[in-house]
VMD Tcl script that builds the backbone (N, CA, C; Angstrom):
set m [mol new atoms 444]
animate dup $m
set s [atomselect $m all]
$s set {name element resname resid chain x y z} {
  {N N UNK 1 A -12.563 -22.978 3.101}
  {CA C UNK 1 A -11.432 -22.258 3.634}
  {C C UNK 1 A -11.526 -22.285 5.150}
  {N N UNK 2 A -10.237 -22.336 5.966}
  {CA C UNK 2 A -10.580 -22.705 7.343}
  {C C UNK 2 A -10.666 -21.782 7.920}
  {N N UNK 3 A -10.800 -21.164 9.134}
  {CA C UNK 3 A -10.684 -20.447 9.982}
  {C C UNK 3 A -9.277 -19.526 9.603}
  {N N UNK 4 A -8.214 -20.684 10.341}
  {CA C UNK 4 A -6.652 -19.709 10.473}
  {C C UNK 4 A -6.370 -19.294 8.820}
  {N N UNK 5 A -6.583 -19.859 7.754}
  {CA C UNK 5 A -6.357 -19.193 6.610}
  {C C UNK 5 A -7.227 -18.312 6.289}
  {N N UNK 6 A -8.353 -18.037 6.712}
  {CA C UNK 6 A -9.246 -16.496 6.952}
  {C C UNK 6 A -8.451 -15.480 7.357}
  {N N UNK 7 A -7.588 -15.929 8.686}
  {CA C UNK 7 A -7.126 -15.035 9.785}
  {C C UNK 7 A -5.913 -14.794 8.976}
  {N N UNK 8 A -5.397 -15.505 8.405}
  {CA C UNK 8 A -4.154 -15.172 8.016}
  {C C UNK 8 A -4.369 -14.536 5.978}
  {N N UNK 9 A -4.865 -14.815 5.571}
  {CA C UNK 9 A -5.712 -13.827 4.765}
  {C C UNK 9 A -5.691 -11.895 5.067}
  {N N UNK 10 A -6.539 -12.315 6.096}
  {CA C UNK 10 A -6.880 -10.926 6.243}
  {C C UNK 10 A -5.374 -10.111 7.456}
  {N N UNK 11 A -4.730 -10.894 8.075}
  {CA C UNK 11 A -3.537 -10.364 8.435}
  {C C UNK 11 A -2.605 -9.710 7.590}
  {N N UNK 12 A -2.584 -10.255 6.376}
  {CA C UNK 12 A -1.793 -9.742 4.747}
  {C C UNK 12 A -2.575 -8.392 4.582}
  {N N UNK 13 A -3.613 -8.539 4.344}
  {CA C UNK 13 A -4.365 -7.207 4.100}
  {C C UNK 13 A -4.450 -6.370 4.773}
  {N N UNK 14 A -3.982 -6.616 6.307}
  {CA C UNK 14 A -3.610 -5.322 7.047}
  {C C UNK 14 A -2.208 -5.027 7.025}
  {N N UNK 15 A -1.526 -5.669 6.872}
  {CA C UNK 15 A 0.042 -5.303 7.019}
  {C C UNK 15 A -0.052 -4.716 5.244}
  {N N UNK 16 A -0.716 -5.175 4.668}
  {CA C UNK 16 A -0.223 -4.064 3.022}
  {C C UNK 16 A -0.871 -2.780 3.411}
  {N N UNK 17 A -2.056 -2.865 4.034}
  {CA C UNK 17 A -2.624 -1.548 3.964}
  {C C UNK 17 A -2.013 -0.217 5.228}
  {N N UNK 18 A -1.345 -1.078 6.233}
  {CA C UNK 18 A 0.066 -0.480 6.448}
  {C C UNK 18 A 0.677 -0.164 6.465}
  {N N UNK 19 A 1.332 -1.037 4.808}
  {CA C UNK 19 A 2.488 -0.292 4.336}
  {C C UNK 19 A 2.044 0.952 3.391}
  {N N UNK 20 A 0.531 0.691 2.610}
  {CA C UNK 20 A 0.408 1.830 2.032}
  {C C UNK 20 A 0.426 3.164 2.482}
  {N N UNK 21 A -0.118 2.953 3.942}
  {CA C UNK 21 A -0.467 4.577 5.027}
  {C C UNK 21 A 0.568 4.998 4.781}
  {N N UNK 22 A 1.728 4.186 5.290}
  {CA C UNK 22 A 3.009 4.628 5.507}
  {C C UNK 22 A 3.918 5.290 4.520}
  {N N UNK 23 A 3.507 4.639 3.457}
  {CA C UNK 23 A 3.918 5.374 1.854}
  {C C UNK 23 A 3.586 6.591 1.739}
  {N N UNK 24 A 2.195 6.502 2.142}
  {CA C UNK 24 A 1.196 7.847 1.549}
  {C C UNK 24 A 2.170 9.078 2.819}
  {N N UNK 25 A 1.920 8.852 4.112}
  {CA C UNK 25 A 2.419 9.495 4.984}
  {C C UNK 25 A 4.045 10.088 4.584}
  {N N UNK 26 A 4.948 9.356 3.750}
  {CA C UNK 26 A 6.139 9.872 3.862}
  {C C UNK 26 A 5.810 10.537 2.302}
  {N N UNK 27 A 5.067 10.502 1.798}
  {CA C UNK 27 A 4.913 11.336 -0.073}
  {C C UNK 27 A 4.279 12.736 0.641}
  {N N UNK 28 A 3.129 12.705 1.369}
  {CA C UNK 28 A 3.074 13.694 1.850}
  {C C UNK 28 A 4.229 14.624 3.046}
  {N N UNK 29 A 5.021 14.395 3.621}
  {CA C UNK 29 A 5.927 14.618 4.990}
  {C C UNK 29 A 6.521 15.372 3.919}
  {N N UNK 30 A 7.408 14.557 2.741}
  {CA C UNK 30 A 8.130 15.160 1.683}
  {C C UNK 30 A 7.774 15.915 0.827}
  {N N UNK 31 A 6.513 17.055 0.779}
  {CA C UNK 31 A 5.662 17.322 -0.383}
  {C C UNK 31 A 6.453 18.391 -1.053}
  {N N UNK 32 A 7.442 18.860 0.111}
  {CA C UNK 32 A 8.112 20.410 -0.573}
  {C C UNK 32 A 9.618 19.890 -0.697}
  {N N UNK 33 A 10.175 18.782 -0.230}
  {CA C UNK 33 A 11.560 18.327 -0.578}
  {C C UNK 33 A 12.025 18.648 -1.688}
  {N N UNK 34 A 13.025 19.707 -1.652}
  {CA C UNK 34 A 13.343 20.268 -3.186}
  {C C UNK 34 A 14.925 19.398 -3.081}
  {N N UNK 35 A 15.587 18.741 -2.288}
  {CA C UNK 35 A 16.992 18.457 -2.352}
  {C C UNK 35 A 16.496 16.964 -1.215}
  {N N UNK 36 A 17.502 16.081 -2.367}
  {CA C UNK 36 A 17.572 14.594 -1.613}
  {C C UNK 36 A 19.059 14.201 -1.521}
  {N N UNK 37 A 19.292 13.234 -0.647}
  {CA C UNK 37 A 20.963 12.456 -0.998}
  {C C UNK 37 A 20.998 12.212 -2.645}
  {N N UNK 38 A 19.912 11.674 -3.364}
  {CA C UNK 38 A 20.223 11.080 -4.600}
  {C C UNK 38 A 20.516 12.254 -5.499}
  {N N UNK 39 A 19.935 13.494 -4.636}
  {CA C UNK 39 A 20.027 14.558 -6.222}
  {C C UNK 39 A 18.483 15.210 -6.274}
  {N N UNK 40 A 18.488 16.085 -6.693}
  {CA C UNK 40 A 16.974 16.741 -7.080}
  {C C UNK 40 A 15.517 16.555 -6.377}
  {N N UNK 41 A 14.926 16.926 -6.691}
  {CA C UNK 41 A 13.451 16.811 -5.819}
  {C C UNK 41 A 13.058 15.160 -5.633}
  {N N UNK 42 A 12.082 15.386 -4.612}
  {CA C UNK 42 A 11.618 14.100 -3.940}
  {C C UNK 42 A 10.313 13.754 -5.257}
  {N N UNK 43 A 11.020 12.689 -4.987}
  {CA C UNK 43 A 10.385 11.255 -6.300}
  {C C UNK 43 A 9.284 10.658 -5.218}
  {N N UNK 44 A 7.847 10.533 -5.856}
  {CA C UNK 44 A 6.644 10.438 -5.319}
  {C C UNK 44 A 7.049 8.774 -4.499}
  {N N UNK 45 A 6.757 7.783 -3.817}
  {CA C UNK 45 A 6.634 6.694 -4.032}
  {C C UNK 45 A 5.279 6.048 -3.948}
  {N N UNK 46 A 5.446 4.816 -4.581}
  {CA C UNK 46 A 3.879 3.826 -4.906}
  {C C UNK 46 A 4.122 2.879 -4.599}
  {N N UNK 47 A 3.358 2.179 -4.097}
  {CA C UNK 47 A 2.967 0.572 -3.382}
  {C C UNK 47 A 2.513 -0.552 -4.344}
  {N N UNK 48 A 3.075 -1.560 -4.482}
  {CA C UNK 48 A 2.569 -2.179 -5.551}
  {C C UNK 48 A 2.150 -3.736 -4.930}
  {N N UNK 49 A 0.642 -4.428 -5.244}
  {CA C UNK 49 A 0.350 -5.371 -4.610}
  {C C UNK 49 A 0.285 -6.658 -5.381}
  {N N UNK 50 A 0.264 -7.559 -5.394}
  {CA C UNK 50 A -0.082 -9.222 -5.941}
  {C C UNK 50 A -1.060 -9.916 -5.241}
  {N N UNK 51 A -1.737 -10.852 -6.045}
  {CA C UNK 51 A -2.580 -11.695 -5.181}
  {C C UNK 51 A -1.057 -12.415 -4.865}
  {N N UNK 52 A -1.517 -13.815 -3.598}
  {CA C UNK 52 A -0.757 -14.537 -3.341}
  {C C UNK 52 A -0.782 -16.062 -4.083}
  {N N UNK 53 A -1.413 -15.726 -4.838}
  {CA C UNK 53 A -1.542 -17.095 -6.082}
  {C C UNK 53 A -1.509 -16.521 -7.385}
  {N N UNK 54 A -0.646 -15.734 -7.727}
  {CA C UNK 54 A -0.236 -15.539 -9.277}
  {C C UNK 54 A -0.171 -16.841 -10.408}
  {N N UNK 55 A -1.273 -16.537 -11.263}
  {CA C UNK 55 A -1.172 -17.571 -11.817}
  {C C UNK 55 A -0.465 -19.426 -11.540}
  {N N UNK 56 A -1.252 -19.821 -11.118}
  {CA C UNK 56 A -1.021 -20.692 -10.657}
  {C C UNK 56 A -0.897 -22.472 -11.552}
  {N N UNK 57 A 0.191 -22.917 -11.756}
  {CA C UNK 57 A 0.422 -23.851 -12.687}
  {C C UNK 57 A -0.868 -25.121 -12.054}
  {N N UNK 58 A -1.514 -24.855 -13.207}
  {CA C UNK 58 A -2.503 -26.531 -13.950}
  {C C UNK 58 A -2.953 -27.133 -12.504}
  {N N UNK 59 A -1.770 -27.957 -12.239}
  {CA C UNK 59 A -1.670 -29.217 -10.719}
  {C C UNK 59 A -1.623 -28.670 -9.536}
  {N N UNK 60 A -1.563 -26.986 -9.417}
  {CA C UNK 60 A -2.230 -26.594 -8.405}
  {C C UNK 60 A -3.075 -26.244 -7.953}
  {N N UNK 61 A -4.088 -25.712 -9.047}
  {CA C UNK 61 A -5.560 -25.926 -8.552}
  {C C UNK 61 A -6.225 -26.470 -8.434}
  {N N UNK 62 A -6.268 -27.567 -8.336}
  {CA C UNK 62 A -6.514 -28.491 -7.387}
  {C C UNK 62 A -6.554 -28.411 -6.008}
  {N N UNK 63 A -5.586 -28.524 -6.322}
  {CA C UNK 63 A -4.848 -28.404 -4.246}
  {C C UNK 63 A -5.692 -27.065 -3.846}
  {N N UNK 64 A -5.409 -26.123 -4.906}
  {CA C UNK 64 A -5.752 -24.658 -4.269}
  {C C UNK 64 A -7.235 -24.743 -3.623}
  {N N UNK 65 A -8.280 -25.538 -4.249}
  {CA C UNK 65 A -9.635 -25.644 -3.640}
  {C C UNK 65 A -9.801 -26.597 -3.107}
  {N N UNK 66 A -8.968 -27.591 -2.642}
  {CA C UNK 66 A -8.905 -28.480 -1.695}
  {C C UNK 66 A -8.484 -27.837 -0.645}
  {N N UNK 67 A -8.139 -26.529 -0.380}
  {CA C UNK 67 A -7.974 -26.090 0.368}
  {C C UNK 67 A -6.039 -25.738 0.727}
  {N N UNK 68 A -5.559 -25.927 -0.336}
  {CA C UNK 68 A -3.750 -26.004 -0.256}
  {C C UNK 68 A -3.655 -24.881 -0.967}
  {N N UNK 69 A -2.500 -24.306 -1.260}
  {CA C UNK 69 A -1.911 -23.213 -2.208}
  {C C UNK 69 A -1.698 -21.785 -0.883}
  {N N UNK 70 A -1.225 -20.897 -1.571}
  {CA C UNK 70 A -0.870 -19.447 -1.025}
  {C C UNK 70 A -2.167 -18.642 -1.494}
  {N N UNK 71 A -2.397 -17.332 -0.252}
  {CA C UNK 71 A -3.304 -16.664 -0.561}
  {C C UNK 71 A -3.014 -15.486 0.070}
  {N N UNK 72 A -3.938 -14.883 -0.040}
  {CA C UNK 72 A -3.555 -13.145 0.819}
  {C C UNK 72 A -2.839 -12.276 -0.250}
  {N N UNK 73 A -2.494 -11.071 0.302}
  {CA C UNK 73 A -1.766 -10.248 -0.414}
  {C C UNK 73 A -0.183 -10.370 -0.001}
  {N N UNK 74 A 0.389 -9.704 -1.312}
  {CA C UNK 74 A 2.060 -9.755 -1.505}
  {C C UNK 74 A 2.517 -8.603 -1.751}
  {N N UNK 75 A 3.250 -7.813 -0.940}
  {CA C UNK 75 A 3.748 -6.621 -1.514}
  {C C UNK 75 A 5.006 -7.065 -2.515}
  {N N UNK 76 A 4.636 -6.628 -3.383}
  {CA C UNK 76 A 5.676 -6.856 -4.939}
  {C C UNK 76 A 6.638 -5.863 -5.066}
  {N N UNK 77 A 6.385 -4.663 -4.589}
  {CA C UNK 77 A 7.269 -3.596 -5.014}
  {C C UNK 77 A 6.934 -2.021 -3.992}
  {N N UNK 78 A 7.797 -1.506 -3.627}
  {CA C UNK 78 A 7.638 0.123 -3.460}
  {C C UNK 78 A 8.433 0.987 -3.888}
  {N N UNK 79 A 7.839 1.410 -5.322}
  {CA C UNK 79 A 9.125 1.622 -6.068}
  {C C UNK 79 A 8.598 3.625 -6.394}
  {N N UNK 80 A 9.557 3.899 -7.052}
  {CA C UNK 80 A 9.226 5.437 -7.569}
  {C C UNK 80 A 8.093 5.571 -7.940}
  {N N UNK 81 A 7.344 7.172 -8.704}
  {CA C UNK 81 A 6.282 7.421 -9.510}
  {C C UNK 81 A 6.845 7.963 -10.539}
  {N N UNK 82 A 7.589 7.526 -11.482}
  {CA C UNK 82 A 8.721 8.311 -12.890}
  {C C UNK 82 A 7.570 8.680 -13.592}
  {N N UNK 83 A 6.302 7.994 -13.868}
  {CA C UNK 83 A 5.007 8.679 -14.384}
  {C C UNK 83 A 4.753 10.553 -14.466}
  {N N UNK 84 A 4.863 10.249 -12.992}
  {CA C UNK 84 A 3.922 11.783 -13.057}
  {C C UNK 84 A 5.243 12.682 -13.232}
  {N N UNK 85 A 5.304 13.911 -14.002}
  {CA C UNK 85 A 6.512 14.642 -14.103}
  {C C UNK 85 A 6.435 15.733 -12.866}
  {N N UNK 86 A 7.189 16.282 -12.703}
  {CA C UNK 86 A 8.157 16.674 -11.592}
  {C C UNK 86 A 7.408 18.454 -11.687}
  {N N UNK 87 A 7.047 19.667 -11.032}
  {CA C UNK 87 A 6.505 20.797 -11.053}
  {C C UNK 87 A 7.498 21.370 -11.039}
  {N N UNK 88 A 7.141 22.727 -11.446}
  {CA C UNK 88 A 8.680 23.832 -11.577}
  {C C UNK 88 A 7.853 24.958 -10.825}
  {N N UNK 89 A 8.128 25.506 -10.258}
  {CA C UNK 89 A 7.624 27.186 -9.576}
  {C C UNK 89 A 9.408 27.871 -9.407}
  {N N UNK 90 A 8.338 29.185 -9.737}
  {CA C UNK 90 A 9.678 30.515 -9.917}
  {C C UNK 90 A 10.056 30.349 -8.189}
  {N N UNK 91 A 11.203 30.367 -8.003}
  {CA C UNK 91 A 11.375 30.957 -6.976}
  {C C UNK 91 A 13.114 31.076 -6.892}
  {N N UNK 92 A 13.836 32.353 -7.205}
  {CA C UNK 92 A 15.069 32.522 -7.676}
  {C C UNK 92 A 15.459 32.947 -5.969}
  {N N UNK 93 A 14.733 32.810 -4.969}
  {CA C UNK 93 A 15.492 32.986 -4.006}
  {C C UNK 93 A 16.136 31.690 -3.231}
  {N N UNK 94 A 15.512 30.512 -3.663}
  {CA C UNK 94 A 15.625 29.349 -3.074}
  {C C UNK 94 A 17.311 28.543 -3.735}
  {N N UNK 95 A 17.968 28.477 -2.862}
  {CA C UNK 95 A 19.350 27.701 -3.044}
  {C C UNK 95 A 19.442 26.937 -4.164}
  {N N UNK 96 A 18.387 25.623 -4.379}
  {CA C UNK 96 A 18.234 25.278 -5.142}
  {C C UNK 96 A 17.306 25.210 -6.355}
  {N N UNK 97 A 16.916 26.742 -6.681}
  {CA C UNK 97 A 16.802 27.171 -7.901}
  {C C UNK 97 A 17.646 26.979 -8.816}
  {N N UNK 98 A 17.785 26.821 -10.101}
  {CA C UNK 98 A 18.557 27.319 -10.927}
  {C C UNK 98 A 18.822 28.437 -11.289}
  {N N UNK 99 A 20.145 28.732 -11.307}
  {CA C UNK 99 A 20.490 30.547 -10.872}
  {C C UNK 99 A 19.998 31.552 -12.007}
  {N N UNK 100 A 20.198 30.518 -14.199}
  {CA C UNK 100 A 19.337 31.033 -14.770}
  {C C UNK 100 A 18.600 31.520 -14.814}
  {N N UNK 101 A 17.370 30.415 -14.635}
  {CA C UNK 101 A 16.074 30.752 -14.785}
  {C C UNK 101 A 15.258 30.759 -13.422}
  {N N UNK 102 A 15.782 30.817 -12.403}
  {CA C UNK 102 A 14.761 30.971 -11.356}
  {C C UNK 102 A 14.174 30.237 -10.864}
  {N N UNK 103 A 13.829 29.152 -11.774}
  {CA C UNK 103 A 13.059 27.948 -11.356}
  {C C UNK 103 A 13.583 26.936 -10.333}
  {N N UNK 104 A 12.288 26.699 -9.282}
  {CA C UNK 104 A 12.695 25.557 -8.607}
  {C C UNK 104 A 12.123 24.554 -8.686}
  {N N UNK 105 A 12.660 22.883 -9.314}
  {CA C UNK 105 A 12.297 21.494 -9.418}
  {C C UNK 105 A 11.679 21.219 -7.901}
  {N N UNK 106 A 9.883 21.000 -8.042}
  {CA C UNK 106 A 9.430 20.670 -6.516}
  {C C UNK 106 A 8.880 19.172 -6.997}
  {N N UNK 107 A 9.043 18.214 -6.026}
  {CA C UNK 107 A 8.767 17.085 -6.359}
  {C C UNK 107 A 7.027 16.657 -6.793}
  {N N UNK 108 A 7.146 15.347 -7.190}
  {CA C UNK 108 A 5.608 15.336 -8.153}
  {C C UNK 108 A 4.724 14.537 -7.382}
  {N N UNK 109 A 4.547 15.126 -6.013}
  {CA C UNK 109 A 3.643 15.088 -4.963}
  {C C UNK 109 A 2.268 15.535 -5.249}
  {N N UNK 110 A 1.436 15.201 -5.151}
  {CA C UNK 110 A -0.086 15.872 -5.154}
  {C C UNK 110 A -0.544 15.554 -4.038}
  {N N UNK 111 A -1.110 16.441 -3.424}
  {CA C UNK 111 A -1.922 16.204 -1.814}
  {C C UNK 111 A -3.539 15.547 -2.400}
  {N N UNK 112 A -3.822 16.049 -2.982}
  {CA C UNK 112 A -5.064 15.314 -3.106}
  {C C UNK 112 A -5.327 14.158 -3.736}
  {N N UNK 113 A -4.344 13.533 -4.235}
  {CA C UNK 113 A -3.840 12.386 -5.092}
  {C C UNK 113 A -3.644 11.340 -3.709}
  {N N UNK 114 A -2.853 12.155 -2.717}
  {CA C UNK 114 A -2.173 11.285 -1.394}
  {C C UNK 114 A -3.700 11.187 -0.369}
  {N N UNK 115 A -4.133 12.259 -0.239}
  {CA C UNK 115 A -5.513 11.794 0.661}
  {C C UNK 115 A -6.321 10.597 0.171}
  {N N UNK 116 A -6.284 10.730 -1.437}
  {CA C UNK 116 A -7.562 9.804 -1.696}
  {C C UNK 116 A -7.077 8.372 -1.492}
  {N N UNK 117 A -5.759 8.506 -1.733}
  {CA C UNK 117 A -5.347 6.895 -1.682}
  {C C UNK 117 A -5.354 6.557 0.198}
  {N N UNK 118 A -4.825 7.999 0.781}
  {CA C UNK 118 A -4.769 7.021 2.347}
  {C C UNK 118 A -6.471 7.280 2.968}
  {N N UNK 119 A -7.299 7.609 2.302}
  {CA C UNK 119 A -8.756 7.103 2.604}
  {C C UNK 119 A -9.080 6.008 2.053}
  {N N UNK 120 A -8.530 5.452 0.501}
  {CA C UNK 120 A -8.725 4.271 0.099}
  {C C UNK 120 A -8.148 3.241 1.139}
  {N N UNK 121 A -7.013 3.457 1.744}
  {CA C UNK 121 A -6.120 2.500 2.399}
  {C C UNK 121 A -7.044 2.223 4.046}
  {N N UNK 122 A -7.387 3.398 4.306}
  {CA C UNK 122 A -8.096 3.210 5.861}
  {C C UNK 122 A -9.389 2.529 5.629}
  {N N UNK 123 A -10.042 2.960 4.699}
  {CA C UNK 123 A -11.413 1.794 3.681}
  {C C UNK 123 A -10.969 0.816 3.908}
  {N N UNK 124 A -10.135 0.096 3.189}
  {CA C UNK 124 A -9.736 -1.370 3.133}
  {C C UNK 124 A -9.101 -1.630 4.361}
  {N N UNK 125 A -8.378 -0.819 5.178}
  {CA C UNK 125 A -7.630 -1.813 6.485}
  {C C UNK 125 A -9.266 -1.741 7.260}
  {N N UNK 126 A -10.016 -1.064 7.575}
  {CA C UNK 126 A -11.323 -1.215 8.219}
  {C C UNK 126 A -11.917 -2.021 7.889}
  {N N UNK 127 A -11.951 -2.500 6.791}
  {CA C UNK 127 A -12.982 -3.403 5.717}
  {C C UNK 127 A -12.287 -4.772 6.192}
  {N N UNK 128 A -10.710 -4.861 6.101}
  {CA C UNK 128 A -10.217 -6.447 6.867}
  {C C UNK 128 A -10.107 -6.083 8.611}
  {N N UNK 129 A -10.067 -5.446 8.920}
  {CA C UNK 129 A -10.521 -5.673 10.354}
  {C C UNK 129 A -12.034 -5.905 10.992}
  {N N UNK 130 A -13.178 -5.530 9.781}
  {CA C UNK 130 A -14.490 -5.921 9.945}
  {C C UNK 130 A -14.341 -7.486 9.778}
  {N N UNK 131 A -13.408 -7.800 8.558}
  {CA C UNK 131 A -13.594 -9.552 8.534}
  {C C UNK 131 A -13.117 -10.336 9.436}
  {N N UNK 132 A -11.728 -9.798 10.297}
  {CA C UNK 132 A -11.352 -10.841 11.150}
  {C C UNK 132 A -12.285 -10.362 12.368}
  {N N UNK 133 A -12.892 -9.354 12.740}
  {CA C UNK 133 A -13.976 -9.675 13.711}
  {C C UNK 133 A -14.772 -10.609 13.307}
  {N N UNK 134 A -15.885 -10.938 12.139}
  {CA C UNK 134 A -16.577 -11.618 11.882}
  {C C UNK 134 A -15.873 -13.058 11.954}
  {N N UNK 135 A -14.602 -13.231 11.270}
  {CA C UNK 135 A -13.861 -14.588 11.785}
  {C C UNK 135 A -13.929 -14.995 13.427}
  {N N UNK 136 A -13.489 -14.032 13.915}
  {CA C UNK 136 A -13.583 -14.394 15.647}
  {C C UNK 136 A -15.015 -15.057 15.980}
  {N N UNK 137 A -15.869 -13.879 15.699}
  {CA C UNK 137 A -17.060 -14.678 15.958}
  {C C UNK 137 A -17.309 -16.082 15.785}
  {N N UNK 138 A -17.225 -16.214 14.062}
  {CA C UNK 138 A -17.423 -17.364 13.820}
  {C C UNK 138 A -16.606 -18.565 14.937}
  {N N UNK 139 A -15.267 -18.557 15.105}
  {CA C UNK 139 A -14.571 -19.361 15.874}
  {C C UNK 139 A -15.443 -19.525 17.163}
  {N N UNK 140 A -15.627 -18.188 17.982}
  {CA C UNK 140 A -16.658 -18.812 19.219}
  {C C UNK 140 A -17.714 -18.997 19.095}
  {N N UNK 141 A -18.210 -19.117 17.862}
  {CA C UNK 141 A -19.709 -19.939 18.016}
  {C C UNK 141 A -19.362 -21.161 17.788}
  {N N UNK 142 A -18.450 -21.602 16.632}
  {CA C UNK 142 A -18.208 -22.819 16.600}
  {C C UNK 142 A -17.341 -23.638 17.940}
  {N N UNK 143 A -16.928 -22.776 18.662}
  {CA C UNK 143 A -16.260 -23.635 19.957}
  {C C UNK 143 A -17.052 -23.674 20.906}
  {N N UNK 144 A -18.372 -22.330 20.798}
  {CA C UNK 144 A -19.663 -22.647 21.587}
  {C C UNK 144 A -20.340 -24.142 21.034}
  {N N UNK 145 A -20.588 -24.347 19.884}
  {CA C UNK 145 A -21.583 -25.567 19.574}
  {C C UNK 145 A -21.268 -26.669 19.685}
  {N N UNK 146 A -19.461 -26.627 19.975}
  {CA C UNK 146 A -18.897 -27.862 20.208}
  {C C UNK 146 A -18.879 -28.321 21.804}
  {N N UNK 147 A -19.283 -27.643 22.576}
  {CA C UNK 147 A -18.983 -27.790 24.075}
  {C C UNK 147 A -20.144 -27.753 24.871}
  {N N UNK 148 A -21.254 -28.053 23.958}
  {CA C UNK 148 A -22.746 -28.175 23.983}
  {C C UNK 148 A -22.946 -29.769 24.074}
}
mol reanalyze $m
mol bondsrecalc $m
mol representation Tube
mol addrep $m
């Protein structure tokens, strides 16, 4: 693998882990959003990743370890969390309670759900910014040994 496809490797892996902060940052901003344009409480969102060689047909791997094909990460999706269901707390003073029962729909945010992932995310963007330092290096030693 060469150099610039190192660099550009690990450039993918910082721009996803990017976009994850940024996810995590607006799930948390929104944690008490009880009212959206769409309607009802704020819907968690999730980041969804791909390698950059999804299954790869027969006659390209080949190429792929000859050094050809796509690599790095792919953001595939940033879509809802319809998974986790939605919290109810009493609170009959809030507008958008239901006037019934009191209850107010608070979105299906978890703070400690959101820390662990944007510590997972600062892990890994640190972890590819440790590699493209070590890439740099490598480049000026090898442009040191060549000018020897």
């Amino acid at each position: 693998m060469g150099l610039i496809r190192s660099i550009a490797n690990t450039a993918s892996g910082l721009a996803a882990q990017r976009v994850r902060m940024d996810v995590v940052s607006s799930n948390v901003a929104n944690i008490d959003t009880t009212r959206t344009p769409e309607g009802g409480p704020y819907i968690r969102k999730v980041v969804r990743f791909s390698s950059g060689d999804p299954a790869l047909p027969f006659s390209n791997v080949a190429r792929k370890f000859m050094g050809g094909g796509s690599t790095g990460v792919v953001l595939t999706q940033v879509g809802q969390d319809t998974d986790t269901p939605t919290r109810f707390v009493s609170d009959p003073s809030n507008p958008d309670a239901d006037p019934e029962t009191g209850l107010l729909e608070m979105p299906n945010v978890d703070l400690v759900q959101e820390m662990t992932d944007l510590t997972s995310a600062n892990r890994s963007y640190q972890a590819n910014v440790t590699v493209l330092n070590a890439v740099k290096q490598m480049a000026l030693r090898a442009l040191d040994i060549t000018s020897r």
